[in-house]
LUMRO-166523 format. One record per residue (C-alpha): y, z, x; residue in three letters. Coordinates in nm, 2 decimals, always signed. Example, Ala and Ser with C-alpha at 12.3 -4.5 7.8 and 13.67 -1.06 7.14 Angstrom:
LUMRO-166523
<<-0.45, +0.78, +1.23>, ALA> <<-0.11, +0.71, +1.37>, SER> 
***
This chain:
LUMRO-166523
<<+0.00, +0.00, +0.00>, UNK> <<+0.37, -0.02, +0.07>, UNK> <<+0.54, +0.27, +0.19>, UNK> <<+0.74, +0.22, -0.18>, UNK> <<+0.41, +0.20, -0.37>, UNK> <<+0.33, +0.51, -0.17>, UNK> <<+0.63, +0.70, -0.30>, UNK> <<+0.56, +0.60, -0.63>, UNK> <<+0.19, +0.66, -0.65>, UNK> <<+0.28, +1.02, -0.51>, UNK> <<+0.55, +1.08, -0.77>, UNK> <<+0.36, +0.99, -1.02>, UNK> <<+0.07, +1.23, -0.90>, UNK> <<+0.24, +1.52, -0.85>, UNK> <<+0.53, +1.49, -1.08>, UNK> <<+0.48, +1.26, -1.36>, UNK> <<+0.12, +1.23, -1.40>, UNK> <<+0.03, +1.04, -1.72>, UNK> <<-0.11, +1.24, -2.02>, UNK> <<-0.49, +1.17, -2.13>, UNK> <<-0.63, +1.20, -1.75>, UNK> <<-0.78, +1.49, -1.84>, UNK> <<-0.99, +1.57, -2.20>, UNK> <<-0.85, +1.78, -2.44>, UNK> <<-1.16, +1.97, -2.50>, UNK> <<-1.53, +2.02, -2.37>, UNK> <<-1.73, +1.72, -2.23>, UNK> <<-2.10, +1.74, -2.38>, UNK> <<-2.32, +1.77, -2.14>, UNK> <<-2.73, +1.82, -2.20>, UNK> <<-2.86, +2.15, -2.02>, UNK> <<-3.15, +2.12, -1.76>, UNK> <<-3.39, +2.32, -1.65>, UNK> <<-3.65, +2.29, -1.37>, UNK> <<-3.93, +2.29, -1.57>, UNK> <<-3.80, +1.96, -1.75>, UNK> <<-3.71, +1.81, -1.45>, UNK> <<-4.07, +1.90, -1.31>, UNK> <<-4.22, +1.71, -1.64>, UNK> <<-4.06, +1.44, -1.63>, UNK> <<-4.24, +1.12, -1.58>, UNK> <<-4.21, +0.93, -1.21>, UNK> <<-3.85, +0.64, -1.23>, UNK> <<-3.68, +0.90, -1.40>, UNK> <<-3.31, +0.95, -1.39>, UNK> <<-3.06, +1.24, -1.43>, UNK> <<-2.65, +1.20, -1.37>, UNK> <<-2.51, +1.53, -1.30>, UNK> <<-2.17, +1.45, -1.28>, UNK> <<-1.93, +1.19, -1.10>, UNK> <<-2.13, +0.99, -0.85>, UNK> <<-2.41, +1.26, -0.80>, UNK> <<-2.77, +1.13, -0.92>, UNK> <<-3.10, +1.29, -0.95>, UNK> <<-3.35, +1.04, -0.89>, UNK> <<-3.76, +1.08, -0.91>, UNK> <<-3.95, +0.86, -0.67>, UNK> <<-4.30, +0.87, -0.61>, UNK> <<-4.28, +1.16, -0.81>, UNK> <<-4.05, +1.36, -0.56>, UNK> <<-3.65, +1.38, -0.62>, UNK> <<-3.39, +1.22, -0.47>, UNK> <<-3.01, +1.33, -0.48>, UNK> <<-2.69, +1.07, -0.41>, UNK> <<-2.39, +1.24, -0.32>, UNK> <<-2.45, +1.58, -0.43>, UNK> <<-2.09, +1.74, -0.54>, UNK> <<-2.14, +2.10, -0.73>, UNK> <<-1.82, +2.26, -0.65>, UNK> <<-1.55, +2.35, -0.89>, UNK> <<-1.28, +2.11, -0.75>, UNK> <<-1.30, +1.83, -0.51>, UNK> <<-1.07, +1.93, -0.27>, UNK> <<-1.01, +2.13, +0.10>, UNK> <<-0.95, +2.39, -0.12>, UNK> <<-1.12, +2.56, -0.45>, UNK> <<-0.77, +2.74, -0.53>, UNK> <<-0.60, +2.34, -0.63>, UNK> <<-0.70, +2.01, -0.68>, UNK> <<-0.91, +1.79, -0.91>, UNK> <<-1.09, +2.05, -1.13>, UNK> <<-1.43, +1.92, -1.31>, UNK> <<-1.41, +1.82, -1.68>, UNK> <<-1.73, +1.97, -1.75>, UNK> <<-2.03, +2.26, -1.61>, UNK> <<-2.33, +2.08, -1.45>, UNK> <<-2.60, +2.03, -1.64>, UNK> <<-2.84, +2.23, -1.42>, UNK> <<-2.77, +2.52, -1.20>, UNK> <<-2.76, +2.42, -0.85>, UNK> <<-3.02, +2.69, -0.76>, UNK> <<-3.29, +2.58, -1.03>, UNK> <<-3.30, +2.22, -0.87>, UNK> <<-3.66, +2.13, -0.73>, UNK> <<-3.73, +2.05, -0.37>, UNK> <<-3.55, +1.74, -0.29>, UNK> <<-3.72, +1.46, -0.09>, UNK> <<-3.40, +1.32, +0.05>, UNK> <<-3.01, +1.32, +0.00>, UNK> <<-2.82, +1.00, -0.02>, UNK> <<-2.46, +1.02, +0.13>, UNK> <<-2.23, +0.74, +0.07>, UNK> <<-1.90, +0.87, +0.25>, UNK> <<-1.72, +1.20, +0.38>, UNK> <<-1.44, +1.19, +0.09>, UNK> <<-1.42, +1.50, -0.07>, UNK> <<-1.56, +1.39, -0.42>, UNK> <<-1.85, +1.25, -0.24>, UNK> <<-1.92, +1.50, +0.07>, UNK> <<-1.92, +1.90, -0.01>, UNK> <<-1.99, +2.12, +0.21>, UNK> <<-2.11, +2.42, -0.02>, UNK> <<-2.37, +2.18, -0.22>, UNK> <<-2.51, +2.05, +0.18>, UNK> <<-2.51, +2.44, +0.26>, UNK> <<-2.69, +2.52, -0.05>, UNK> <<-2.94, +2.16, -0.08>, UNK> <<-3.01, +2.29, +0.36>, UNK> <<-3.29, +2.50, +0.26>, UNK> <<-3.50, +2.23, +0.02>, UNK> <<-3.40, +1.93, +0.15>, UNK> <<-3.63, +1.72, +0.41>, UNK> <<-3.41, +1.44, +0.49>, UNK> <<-3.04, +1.34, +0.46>, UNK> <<-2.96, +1.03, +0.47>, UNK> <<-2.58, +0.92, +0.61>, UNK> <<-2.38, +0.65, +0.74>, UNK> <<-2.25, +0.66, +1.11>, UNK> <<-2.08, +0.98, +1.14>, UNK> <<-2.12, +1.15, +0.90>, UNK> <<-2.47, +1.29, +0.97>, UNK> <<-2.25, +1.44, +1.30>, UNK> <<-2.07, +1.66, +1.04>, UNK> <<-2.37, +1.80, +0.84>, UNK> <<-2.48, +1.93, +1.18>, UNK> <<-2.17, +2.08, +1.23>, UNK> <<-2.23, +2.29, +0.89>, UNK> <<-2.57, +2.41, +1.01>, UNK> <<-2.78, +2.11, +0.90>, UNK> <<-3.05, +2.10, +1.15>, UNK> <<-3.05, +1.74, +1.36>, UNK> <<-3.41, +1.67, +1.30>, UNK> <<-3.36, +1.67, +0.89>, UNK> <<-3.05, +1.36, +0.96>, UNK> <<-3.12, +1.02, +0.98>, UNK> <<-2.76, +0.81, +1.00>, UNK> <<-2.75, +0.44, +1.00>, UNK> <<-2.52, +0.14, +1.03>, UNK> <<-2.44, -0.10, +0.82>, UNK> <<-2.82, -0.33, +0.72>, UNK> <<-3.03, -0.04, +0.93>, UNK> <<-3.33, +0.09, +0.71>, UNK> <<-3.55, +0.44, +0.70>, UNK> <<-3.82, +0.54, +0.49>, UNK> <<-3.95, +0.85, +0.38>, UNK> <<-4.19, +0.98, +0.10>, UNK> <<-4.26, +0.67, +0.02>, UNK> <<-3.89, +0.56, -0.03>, UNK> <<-3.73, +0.29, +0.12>, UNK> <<-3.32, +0.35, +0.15>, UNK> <<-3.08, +0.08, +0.33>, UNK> <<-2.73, +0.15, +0.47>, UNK> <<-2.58, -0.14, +0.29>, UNK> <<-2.17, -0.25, +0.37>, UNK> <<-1.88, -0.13, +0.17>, UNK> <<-1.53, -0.24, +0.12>, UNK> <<-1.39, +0.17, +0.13>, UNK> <<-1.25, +0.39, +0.40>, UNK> <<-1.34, +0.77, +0.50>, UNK> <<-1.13, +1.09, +0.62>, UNK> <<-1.11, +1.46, +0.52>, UNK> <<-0.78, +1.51, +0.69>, UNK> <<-0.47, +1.40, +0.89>, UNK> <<-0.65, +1.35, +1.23>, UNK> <<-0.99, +1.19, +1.13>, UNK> <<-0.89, +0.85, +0.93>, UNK> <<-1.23, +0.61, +0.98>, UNK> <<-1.39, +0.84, +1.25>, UNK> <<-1.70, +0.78, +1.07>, UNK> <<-1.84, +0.48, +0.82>, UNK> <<-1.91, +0.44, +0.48>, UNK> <<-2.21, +0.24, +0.31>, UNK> <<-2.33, +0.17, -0.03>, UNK> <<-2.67, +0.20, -0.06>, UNK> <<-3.06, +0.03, -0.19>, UNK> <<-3.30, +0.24, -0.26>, UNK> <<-3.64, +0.12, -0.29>, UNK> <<-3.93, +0.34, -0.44>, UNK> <<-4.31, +0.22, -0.53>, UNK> <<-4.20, +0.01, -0.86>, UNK> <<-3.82, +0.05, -0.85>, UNK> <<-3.54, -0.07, -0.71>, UNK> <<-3.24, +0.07, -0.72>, UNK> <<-2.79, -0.03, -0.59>, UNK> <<-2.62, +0.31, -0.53>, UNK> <<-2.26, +0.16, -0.48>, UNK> <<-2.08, +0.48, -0.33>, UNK> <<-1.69, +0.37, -0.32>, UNK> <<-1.59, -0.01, -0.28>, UNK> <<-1.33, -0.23, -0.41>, UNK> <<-1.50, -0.59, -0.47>, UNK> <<-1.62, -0.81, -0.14>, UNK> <<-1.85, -1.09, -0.10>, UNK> <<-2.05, -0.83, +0.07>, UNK> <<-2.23, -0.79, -0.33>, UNK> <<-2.36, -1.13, -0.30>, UNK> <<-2.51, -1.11, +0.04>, UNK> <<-2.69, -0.76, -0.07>, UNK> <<-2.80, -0.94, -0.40>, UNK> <<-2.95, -1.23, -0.21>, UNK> <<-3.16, -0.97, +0.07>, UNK> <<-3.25, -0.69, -0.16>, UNK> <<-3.23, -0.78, -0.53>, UNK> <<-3.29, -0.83, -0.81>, UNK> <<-3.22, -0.43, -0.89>, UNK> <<-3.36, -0.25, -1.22>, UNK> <<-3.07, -0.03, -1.22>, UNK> <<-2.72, -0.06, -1.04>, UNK> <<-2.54, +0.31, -1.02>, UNK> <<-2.18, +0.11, -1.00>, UNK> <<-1.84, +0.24, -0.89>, UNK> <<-1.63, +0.23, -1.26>, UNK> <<-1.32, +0.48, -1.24>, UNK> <<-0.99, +0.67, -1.06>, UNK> <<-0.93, +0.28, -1.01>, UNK> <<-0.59, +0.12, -1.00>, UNK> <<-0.43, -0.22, -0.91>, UNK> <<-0.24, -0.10, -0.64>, UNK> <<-0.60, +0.04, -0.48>, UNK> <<-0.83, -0.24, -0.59>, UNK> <<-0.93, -0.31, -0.24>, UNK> <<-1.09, +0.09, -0.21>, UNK> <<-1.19, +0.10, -0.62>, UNK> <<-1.29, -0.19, -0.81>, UNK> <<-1.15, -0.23, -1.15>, UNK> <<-1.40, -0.21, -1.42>, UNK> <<-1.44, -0.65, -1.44>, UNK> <<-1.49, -0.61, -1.07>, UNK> <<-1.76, -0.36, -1.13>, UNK> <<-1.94, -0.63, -1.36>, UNK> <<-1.91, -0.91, -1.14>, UNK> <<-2.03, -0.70, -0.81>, UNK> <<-2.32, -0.58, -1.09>, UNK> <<-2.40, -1.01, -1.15>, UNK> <<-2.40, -1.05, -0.78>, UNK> <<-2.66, -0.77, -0.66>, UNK> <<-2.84, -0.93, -0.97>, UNK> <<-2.87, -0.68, -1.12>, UNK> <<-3.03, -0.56, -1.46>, UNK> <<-2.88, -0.25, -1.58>, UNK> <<-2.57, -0.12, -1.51>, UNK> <<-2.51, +0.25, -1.51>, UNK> <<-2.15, +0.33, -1.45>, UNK> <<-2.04, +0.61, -1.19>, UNK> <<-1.74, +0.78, -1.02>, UNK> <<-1.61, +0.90, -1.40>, UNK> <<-1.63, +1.15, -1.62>, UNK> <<-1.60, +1.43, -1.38>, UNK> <<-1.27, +1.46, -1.18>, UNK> <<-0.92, +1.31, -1.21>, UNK> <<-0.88, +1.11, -0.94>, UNK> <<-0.63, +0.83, -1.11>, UNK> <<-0.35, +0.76, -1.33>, UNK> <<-0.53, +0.61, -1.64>, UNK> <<-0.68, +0.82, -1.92>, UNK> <<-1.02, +0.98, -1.81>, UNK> <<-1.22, +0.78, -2.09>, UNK> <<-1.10, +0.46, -2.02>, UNK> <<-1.36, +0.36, -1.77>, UNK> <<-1.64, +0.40, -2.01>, UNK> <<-1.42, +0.22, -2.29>, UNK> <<-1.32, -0.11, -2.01>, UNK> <<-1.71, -0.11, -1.88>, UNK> <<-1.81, -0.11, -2.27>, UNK> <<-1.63, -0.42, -2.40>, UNK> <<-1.72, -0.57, -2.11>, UNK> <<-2.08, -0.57, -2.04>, UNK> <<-2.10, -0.67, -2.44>, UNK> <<-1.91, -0.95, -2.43>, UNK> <<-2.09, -1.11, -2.11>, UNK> <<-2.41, -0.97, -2.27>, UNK> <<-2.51, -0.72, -1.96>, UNK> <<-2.72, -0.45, -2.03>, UNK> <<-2.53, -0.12, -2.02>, UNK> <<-2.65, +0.28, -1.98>, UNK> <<-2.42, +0.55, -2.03>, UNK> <<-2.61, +0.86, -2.05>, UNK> <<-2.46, +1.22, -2.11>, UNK> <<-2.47, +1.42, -1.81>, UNK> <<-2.81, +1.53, -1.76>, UNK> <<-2.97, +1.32, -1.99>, UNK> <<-3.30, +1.15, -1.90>, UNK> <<-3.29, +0.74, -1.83>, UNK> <<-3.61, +0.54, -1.76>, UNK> <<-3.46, +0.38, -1.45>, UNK> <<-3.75, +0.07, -1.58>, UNK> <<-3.65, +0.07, -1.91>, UNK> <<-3.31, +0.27, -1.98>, UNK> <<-3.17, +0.30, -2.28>, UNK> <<-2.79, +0.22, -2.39>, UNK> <<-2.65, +0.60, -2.47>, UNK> <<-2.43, +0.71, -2.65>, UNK> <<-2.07, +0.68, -2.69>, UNK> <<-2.04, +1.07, -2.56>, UNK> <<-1.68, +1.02, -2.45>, UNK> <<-1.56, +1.00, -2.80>, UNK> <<-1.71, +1.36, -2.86>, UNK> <<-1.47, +1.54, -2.67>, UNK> <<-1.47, +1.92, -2.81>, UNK> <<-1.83, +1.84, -2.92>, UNK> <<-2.15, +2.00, -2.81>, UNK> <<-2.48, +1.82, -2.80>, UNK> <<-2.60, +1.95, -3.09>, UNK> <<-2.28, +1.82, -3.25>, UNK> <<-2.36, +1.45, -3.18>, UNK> <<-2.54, +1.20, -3.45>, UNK> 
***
């Protein structure tokens, strides 16, 4: 951006920020437990808020981006509160087979949910540099695998691949790009799966598409976007055309819901994504937070973000 744009953007922030970024009332979310997760069948999926994803492979669990603090931010005293609780204590998750980091931001990258996964989690999986800082909070070496851009590892019978992304990484003044950012495949016995992280749009969709797609579900980047930041967030058509390039089958919009990260009203993600995928006929999943998808055969969910206020048991 300019250095004008930067003014304005910052104004706007943290003076005149827009009304609606935020819901006027309680997000429905469905409660787990570890017992349900336990029973669920194998190519099940869970979203527990903004970009984190419980995922069972080969009947073990995979995390992506595992965020469980209150705010994402240096800080838990300011900054971008969540909308809603998780759906599952942190505590009560199940041994985790591997965690799936896309970048160091703060909405992606906290340190209390790597402190807390440490103990049941065999393998976490980073791009360049940022496995360096997990160590730094106590994870042990062995347990972090980090890879560039097209490198691959497998584990449990997963496959994951540090795919490119069109983003950029920091947690403070002196550590701009120190360390990469990826999006991500994922490839378990009978599934395939795009984990997108951040991006704006890049050709870089079409060459993943061609070398590891078609996907059964595409976990795509669809919010805190804005025109003057398209090249870090894709706008929601952006977001469907990166989906028809990874040839992908579902789409499962991300990176919403959770925090207020932008200037447009917190439900309009869901609302843009919506209209679009109907009229260029793409399949579309949005679940509730912590509800169940078939990542083989999801289902389209409902309309939750017109429930504000409502509970669960509230919803037709």
């Amino acid at each position: 951006m300019s250095f004008k744009q930067m003014v304005e953007v910052s104004w706007a922030f943290f003076v005149a920020k827009p009304k609606g970024t935020v819901p006027d009332g309680p997000i429905p979310v469905l409660e787990l437990d570890r017992a349900t997760l336990e029973q669920a069948p194998d190519h099940s999926l869970f979203r527990l808020g903004h970009s984190t994803v419980l995922i069972k492979l080969n009947n073990q669990f995979w995390l992506t981006d595992p965020v469980f603090s209150k705010r994402a931010s240096p800080v838990q005293w300011a900054g971008p509160a969540r909308f809603h609780e998780l759906p599952i204590d942190p505590e009560e998750l199940p041994p985790i087979a591997g965690v799936i980091l896309s970048h160091n931001h703060y909405d992606h990258l906290d340190r209390a949910a790597i402190r807390m996964l440490n103990e049941k989690t065999a393998r976490f999986f980073a791009p360049l540099g940022v496995g360096d800082q997990l160590v730094r909070w106590g994870v042990p070496a062995h347990k972090v695998e980090q890879l560039d851009w097209w490198q691959s590892a497998q584990f449990a019978g997963v496959e994951v691949v540090a795919t490119p992304a069109q983003h950029f990484s920091g947690r403070g003044l002196s550590d701009g790009n120190h360390s990469l950012w990826a999006s991500w495949v994922i490839k378990g016995p009978g599934a395939r799966i795009f984990f997108s992280g951040d991006t704006g749009y890049f050709d870089g969709f079409k060459a993943i598409g061609q070398a590891y797609g078609p996907f059964d579900l595409t976990l795509m980047e669809t919010g805190a976007y804005d025109e003057r930041w398209a090249y870090v967030h894709m706008q929601p058509e952006q977001t469907l055309q990166a989906h028809l390039d990874l040839r992908g089958r579902w789409l499962l919009p991300i990176h919403n819901g959770t925090f207020d990260l932008a200037l447009h009203p917190w439900q309009q993600p869901f609302e843009r994504i919506s209209a679009l995928a109907l009229e260029g006929n793409v399949p579309l999943s949005t679940p509730l937070m912590g509800e169940r998808v078939d990542i083989l055969a999801p289902h389209a969910g409902p309309r939750w973000w017109e429930q504000t206020g409502s509970t669960v048991a509230d919803m037709p």
